[in-house]
Steps between C-alpha positions, in 0.01 A plus 500: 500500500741634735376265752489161289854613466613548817284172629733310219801657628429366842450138400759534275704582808314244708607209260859614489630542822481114576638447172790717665520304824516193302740598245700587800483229669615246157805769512592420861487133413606489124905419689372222727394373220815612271733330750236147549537479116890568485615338823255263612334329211830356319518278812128374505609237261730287675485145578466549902181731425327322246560121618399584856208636321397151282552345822336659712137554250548095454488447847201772619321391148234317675481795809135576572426863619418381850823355471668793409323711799628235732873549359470888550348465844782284589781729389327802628500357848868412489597837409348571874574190682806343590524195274570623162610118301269627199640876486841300506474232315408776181752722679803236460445377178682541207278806309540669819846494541523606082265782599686613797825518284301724266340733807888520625585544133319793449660739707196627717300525203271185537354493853353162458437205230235247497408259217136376450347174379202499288315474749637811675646325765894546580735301360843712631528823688795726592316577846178379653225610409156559681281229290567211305285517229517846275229360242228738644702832481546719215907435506388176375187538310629803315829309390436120519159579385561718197690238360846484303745797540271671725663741757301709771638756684333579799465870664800617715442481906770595805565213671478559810770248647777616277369853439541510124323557219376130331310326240425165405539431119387141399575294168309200362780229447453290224644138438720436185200490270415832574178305728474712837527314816491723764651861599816695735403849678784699589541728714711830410595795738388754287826714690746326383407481123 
């Protein structure tokens, strides 16, 4: 008996310490997504988000995936060439410049902003980013994806550049019918929350 016991203790044990590590890990990012819900998300709705959004689904409606690989490839090797006129043509537009007054906004908190289509391709970006299209990563698939109101907060990493603590915390964005058309990640330094 003593040993059915003790094996049942064990598991017991077993189960719960990754019960512990996760329950730790929601409290580390329980105020990135406190301040996403307070600070970020009464913004999501204006004009300059969601009509670059409608416009930009309408015109990549008819984007086939090969298409979409081709658009990626492009931007990727413009973030390591020397002509960058897609990187700043998203770069200069007007979401950008709304989402670069929000990143400047923010005090240090938000390290970066960018806004997704439905097709997980950027629309508007505080900085550049590595890729063009999002759609195949879980910042996407987990917000985007998940439909209306969804938010995913995504574990906390140093970044190495700026040496801080970060996360990225993305929203699905929804049009005035509540319909979602496509998704923001933001990026917070943990550090200064």
């Amino acid at each position: 008996m003593k040993r059915v016991v003790t094996a049942l203790l064990l598991a017991s044990a077993a189960f719960a310490a990754p019960m512990d590590v996760s329950m730790a890990e929601d409290a580390k990012l329980a105020p990135i997504a406190d301040y996403v819900k307070s600070d970020v998300k009464p913004w999501l709705n204006d004009p300059a988000i969601i009509e670059a959004i409608k416009a930009q689904d309408a015109a990549n409606a008819k984007l086939s995936e090969a298409d979409i690989e081709a658009l990626d490839k492009k931007w990727r090797a413009e973030v390591d060439g020397s002509d960058h006129s897609m990187i700043d043509g998203v770069l200069g537009n007007a979401l950008s410049k709304f989402l670069q007054a929000k990143k400047e906004a923010s005090g240090g908190k938000i390290t970066e902003i960018f806004v997704m289509d439905a097709k997980g391709l950027n629309v508007g970006q505080s900085d550049v980013t590595s890729d063009y299209w999002q759609g195949d990563e879980a910042k996407f698939q987990k917000s985007y994806g998940a439909g209306k109101d969804a938010v995913f907060v995504d574990e906390i990493e140093k970044d190495e550049s700026t040496q801080t603590l970060q996360s990225q915390a993305s929203v699905t964005i929804s049009d005035e019918t509540g319909t979602p058309i496509g998704a923001v990640t933001i990026g917070v330094n943990v550090d200064a929350l």
